[in-house]
N, CA, C and O of each residue as an XYZ file, in Angstrom:
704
protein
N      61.261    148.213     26.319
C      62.325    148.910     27.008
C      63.418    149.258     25.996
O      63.603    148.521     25.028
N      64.231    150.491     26.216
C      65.064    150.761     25.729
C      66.358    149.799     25.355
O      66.981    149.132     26.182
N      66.670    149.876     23.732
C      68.420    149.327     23.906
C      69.048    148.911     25.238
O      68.775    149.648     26.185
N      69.724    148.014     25.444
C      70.318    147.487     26.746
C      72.215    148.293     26.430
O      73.246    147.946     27.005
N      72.093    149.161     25.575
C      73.942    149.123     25.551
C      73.541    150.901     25.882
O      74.419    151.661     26.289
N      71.772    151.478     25.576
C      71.617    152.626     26.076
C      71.303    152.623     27.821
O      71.690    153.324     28.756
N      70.551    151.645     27.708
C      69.984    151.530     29.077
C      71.130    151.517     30.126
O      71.085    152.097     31.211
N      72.358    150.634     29.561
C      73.202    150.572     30.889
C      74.127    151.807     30.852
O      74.248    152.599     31.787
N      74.752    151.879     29.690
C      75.717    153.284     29.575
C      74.871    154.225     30.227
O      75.637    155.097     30.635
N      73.486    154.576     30.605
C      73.386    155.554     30.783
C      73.039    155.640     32.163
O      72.243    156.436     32.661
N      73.991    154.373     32.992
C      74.266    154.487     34.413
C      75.409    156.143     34.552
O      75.158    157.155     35.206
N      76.625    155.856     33.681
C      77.214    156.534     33.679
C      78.223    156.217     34.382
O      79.256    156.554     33.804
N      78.423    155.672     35.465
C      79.371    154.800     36.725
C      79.138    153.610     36.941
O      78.196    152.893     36.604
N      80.210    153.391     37.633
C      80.094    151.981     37.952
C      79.180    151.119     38.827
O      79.344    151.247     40.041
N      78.537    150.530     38.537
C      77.228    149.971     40.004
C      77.845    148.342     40.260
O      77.917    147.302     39.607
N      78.196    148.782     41.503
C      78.227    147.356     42.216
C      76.918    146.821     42.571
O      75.766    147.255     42.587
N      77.607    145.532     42.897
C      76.121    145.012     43.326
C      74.670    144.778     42.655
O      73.575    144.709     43.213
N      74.991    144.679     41.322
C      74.091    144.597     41.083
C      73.489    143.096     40.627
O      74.251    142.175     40.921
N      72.299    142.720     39.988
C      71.954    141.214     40.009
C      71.673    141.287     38.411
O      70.811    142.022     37.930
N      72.764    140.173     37.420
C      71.865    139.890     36.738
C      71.309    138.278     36.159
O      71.480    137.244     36.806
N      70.825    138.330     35.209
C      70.334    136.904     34.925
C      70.694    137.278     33.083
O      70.484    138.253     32.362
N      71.280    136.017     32.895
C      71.182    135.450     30.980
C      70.831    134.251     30.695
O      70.581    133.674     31.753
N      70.699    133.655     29.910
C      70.147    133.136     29.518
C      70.904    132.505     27.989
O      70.837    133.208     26.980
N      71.559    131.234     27.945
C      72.453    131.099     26.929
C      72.685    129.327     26.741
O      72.173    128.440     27.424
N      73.269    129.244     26.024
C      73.860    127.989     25.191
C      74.775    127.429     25.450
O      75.359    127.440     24.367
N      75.625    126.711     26.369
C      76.603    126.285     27.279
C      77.470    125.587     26.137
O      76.862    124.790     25.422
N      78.917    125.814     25.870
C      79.582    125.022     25.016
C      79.817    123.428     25.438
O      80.420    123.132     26.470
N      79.466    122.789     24.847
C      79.684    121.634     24.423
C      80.428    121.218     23.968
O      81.056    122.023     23.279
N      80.938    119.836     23.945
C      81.920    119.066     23.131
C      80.430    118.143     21.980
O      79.386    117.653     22.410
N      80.854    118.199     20.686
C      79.714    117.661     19.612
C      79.806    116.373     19.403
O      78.731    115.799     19.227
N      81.173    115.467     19.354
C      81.153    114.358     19.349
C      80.238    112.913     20.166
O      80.391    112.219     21.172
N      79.536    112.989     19.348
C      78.861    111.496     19.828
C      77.989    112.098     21.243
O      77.993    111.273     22.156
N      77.307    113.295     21.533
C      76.613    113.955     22.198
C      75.122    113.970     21.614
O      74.799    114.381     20.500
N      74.248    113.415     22.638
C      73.067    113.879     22.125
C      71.948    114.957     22.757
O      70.720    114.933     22.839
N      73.006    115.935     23.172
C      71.961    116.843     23.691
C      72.203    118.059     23.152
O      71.716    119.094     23.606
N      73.059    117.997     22.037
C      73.830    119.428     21.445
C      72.180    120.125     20.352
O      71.589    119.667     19.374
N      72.001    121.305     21.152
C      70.897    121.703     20.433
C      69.910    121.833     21.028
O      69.020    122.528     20.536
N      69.729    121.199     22.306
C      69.141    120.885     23.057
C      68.815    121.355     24.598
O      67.703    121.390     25.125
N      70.226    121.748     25.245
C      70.650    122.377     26.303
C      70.796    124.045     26.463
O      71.585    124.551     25.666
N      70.166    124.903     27.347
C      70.301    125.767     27.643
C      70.331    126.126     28.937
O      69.864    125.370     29.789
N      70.910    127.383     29.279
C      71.409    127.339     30.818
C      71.252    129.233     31.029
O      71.586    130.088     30.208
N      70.528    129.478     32.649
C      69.887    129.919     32.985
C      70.973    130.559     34.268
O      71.079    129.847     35.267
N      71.476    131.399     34.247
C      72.500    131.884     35.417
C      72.112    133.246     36.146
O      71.634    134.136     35.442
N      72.250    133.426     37.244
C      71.677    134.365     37.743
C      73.041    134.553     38.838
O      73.664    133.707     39.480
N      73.186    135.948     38.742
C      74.805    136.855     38.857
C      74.389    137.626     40.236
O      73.588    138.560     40.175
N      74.936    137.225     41.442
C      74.702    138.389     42.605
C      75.891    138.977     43.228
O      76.878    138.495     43.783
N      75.565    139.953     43.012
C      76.648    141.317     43.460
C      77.742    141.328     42.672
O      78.879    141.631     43.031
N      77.196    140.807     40.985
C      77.925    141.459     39.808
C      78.253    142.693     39.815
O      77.599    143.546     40.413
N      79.497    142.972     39.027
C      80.218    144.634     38.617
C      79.852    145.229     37.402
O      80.204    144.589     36.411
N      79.224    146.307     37.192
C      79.267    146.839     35.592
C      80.254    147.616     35.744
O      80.524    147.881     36.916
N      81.198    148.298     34.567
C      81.746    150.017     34.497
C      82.915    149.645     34.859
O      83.572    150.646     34.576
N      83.855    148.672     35.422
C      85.421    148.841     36.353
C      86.219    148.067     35.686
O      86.183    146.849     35.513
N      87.113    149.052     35.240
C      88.226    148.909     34.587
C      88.948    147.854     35.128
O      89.580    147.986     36.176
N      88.896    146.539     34.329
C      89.834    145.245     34.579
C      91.147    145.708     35.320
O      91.408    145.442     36.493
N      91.835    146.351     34.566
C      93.210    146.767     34.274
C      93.679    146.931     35.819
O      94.526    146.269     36.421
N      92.761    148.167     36.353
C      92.886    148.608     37.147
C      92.585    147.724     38.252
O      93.476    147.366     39.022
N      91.703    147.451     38.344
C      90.912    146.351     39.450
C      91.938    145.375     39.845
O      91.964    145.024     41.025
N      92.749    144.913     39.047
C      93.481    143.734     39.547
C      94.491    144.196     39.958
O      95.072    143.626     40.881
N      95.076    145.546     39.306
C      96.463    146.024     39.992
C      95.921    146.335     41.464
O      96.481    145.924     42.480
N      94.784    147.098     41.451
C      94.668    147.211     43.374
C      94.443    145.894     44.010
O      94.395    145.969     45.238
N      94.277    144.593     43.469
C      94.400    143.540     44.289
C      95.716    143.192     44.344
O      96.270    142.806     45.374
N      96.246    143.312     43.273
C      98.013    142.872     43.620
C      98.658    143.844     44.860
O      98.978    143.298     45.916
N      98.825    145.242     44.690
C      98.819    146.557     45.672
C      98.113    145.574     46.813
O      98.817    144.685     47.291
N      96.898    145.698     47.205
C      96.702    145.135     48.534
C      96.860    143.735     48.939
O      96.255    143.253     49.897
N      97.896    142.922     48.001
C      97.967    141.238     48.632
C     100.047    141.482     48.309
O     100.791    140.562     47.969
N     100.466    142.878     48.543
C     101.342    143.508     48.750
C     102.303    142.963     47.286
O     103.519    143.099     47.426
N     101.956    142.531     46.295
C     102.723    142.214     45.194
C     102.625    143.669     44.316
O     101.856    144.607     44.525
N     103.872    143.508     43.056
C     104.164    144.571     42.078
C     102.843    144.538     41.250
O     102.409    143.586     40.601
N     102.087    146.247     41.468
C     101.342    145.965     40.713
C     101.389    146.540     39.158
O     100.963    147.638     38.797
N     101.786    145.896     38.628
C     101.835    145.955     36.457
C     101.598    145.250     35.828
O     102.299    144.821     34.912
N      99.932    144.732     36.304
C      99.324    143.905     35.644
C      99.171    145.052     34.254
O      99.136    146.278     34.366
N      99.069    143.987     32.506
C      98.703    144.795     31.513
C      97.852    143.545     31.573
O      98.316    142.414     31.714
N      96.252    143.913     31.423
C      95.199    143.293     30.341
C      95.444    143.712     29.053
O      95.878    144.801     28.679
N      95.046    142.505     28.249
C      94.647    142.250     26.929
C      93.468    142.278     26.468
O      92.450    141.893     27.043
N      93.602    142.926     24.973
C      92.103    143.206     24.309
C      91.607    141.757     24.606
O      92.430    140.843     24.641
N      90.270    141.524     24.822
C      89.537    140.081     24.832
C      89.674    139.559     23.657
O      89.759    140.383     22.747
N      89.753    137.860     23.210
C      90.046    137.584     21.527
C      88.882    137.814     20.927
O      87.891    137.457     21.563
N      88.662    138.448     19.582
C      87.665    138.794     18.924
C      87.009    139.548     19.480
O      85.819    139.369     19.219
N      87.316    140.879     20.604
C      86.226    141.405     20.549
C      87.199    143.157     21.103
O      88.408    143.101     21.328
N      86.724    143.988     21.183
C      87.378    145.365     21.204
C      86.406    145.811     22.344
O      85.298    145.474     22.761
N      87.475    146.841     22.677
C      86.687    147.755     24.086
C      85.570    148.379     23.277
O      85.823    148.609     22.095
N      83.993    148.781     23.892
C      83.175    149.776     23.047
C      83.071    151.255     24.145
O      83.102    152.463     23.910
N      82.949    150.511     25.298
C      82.423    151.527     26.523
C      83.027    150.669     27.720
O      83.517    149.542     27.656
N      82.836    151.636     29.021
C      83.151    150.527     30.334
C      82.392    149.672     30.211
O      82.779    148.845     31.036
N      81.297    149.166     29.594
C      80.283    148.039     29.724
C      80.166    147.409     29.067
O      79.440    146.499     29.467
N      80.565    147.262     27.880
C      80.535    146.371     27.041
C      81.632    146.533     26.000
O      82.259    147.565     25.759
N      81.795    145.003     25.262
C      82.820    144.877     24.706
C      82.163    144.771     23.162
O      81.036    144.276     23.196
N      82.556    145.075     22.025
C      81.741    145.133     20.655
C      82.597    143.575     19.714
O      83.702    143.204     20.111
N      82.038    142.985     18.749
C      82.646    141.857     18.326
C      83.518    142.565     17.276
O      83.045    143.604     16.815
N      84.982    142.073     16.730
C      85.655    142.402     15.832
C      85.307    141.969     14.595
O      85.893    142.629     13.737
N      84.338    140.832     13.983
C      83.941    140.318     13.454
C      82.610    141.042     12.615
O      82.529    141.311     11.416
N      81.630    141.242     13.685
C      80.593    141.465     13.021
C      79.801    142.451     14.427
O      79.051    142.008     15.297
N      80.369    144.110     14.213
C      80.064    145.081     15.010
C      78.486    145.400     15.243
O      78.197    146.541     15.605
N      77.593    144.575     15.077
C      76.194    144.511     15.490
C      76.134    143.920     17.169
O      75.287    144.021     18.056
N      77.178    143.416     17.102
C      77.187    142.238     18.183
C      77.993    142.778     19.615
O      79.128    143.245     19.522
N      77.285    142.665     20.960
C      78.176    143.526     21.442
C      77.748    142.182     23.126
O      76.951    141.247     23.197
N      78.659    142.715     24.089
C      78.969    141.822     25.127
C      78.733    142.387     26.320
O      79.618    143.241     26.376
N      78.129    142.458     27.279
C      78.363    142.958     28.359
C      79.416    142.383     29.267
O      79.492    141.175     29.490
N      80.084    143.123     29.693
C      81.274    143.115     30.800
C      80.887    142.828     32.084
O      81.218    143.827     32.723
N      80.321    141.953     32.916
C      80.057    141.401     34.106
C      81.173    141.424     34.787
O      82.034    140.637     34.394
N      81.463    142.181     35.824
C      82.859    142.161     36.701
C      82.245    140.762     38.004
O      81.133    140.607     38.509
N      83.238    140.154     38.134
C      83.027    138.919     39.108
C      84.321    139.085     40.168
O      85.508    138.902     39.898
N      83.709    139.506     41.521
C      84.923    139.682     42.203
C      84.452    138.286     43.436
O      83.305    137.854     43.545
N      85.349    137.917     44.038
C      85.361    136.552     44.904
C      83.791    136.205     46.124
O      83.582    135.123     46.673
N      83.015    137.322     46.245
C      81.957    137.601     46.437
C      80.729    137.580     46.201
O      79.693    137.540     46.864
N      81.108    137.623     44.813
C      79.913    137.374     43.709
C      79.630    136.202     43.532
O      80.472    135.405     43.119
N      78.187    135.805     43.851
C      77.350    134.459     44.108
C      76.999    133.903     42.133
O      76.822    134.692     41.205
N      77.001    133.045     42.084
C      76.685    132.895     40.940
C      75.766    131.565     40.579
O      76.717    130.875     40.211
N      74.811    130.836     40.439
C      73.771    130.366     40.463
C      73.591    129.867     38.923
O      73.182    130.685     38.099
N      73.851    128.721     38.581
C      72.848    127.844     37.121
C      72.297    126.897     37.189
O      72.441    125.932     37.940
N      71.290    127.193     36.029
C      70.097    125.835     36.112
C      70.587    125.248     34.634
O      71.111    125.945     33.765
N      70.371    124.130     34.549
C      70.496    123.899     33.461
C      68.777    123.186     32.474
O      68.082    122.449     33.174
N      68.434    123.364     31.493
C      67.578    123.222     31.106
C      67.390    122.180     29.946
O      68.469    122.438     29.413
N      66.978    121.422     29.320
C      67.076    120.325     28.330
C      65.518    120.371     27.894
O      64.487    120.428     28.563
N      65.702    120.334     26.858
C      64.448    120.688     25.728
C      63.147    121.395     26.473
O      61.972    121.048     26.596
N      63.976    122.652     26.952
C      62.896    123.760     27.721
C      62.607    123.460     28.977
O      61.959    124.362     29.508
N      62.888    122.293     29.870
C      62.315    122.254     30.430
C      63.412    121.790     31.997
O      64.117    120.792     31.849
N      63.473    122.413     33.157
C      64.780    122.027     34.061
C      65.094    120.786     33.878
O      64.262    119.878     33.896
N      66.284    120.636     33.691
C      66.897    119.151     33.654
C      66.857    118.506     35.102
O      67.213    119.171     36.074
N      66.479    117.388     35.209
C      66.722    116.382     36.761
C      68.219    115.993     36.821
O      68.971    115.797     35.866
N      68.536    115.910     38.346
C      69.713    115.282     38.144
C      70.332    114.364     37.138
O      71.324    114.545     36.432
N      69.523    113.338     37.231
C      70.307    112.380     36.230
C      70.676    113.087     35.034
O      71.827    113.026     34.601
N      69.624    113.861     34.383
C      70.286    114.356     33.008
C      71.003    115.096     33.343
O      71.926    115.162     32.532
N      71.170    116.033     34.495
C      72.631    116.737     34.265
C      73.828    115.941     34.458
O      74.922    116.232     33.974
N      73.514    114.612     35.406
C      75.006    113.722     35.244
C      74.975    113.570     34.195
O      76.120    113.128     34.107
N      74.471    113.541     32.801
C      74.834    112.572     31.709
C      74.802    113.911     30.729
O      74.540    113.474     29.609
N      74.949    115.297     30.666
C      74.772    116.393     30.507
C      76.430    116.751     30.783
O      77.005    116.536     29.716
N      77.107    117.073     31.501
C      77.897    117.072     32.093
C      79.109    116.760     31.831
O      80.000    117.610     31.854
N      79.381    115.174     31.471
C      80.406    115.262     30.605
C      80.926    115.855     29.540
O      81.960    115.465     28.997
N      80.010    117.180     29.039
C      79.737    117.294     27.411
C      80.112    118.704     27.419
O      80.431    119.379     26.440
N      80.043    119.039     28.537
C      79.947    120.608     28.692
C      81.424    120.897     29.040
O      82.072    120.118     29.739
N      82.019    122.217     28.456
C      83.580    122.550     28.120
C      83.685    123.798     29.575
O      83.829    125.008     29.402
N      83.603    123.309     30.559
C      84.344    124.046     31.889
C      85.307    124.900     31.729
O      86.319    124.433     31.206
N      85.324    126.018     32.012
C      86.021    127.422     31.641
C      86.809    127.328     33.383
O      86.130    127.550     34.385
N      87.858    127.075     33.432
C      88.857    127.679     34.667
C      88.378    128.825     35.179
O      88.139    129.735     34.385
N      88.178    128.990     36.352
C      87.802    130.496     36.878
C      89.294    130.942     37.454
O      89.441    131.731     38.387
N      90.212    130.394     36.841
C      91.757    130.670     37.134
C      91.891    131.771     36.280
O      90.965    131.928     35.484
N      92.711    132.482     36.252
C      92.833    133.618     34.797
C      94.455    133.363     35.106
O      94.982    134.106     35.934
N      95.461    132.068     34.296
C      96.837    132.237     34.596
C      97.564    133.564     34.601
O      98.272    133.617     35.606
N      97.649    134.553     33.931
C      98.180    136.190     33.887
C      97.871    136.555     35.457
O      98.930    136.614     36.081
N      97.125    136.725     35.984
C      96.701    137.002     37.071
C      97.814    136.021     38.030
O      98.770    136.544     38.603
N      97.605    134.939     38.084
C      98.474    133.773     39.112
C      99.703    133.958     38.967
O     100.359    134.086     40.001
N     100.390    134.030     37.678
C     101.735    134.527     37.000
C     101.820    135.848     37.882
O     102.958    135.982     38.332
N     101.095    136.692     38.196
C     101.359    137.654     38.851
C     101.393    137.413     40.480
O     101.578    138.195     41.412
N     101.197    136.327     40.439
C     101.007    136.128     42.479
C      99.865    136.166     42.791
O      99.797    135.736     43.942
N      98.524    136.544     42.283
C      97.342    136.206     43.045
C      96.762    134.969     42.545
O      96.646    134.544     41.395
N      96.310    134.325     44.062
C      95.878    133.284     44.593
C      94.303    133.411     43.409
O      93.935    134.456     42.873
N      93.692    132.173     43.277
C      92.459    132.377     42.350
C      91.156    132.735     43.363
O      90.162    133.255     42.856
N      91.190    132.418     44.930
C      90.294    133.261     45.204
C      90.769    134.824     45.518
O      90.146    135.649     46.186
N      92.034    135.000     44.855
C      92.011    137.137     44.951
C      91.634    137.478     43.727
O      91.540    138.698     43.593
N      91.298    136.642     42.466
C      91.650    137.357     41.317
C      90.292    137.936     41.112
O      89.288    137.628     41.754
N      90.373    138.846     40.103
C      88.907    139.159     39.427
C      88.959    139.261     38.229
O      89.988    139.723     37.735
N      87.615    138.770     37.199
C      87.077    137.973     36.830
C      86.229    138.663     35.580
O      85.453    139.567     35.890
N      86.299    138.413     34.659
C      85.281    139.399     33.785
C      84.041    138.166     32.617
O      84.301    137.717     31.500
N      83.143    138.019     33.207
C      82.174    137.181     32.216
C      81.532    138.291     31.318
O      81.216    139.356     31.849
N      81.296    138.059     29.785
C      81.177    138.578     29.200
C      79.927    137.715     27.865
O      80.054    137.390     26.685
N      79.081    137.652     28.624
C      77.738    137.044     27.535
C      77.083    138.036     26.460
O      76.938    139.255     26.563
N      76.771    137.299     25.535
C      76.169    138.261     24.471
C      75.711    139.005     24.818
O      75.793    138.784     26.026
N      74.976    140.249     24.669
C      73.427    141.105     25.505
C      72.380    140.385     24.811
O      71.297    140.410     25.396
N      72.426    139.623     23.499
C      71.397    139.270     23.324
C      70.871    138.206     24.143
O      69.764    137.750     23.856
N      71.713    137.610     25.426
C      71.841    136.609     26.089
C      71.344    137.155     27.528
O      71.004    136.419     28.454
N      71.355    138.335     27.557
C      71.495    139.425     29.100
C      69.487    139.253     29.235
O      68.732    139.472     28.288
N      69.162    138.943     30.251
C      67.486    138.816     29.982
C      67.364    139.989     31.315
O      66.298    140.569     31.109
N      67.894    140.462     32.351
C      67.602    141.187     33.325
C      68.884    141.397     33.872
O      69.863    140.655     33.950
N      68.579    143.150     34.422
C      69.832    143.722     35.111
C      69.255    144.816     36.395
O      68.504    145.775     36.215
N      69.700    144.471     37.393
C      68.478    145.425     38.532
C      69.345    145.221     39.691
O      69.746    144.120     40.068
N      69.673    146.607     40.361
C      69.833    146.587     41.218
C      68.887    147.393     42.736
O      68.794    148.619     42.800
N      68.468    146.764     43.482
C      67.623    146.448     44.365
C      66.460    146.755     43.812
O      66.360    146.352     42.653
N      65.276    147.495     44.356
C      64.144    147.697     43.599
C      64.491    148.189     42.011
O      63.877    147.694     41.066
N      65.419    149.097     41.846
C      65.314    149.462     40.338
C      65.897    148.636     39.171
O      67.035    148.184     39.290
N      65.206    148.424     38.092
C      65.692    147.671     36.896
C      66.487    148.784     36.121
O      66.065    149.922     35.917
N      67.954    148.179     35.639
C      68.443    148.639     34.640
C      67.941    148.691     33.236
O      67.620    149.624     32.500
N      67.981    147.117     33.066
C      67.352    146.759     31.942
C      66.828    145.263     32.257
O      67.245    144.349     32.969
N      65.764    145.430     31.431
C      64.977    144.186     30.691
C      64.595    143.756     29.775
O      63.874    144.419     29.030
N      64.927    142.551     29.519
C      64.538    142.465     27.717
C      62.998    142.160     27.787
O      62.338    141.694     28.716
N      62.487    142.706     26.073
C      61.294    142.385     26.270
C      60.749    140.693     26.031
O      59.572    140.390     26.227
């Protein structure tokens, strides 16, 4: 299959709703951990956003939860706008991100995996402590008056991390 930064740009608009799945390396804390190297995690995205302008998106939630809306987003750290869909690394421009819009709707689903193979409970209790939990708060947003279930949300995984993108019968992209 085609490039995934051709395949999706050449939606052209924005597609709600759509489903995807990645496939990635969950940050960790390294100290005195023995599963670093070991752990990978398996997420699957429903009624993800491609194409919609952050900026914008949150000022119409402020506008409809009747607050001033002048929200300014910020460039993401280390990485620059490329297209509505992805973000390119400042570092090393081979490297590029897809823009997953997450609005309060959007179902979101992980497995976690340990040396290939699904982890059982117990190892994810002991898994768990290790792993660096990202706030689904975005303070700028709250600073502005919305509540964290109004805000929206931008996950942004490698593409080399992106394994499927499809909305209903049709695939965007798939890696091979």
């Amino acid at each position: 299959m085609e490039n995934i930064i051709e395949q999706v740009s050449a939606t052209k608009k924005a597609s709600f709703g759509v489903e995807i799945i990645t496939e990635t390396i969950p940050a960790m804390r390294k100290t005195n951990n023995p599963f670093v190297g070991r752990v990978t995690k398996i997420t699957h995205y429903i009624d993800g956003v491609l194409g919609v302008d952050y900026q914008k998106t949150v000022n119409r939630r402020l506008a409809k939860n009747g607050l001033e809306a002048k929200y300014q987003s910020e460039a993401p750290k280390g990485k620059k706008h490329y297209n509505a869909f992805f973000y390119q690394s400042l570092n090393d421009e081979s490297v590029f991100y897809l823009k997953i819009g997450i609005y309060p709707n959007t179902i979101t689903h992980s497995i976690l995996f340990l040396d290939g193979q699904p982890a059982t409970p117990t190892q994810i209790a002991q898994i768990e402590p290790f792993l660096q939990i990202k706030s689904n708060n975005v303070q700028k947003q709250a600073d502005a008056g919305l509540t964290n279930e109004n805000q929206y949300h931008i996950v942004a995984p490698k593409t080399s991390n992106v394994v499927k993108i499809w909305k209903g019968k049709q695939t965007i992209y798939q890696r091979d």
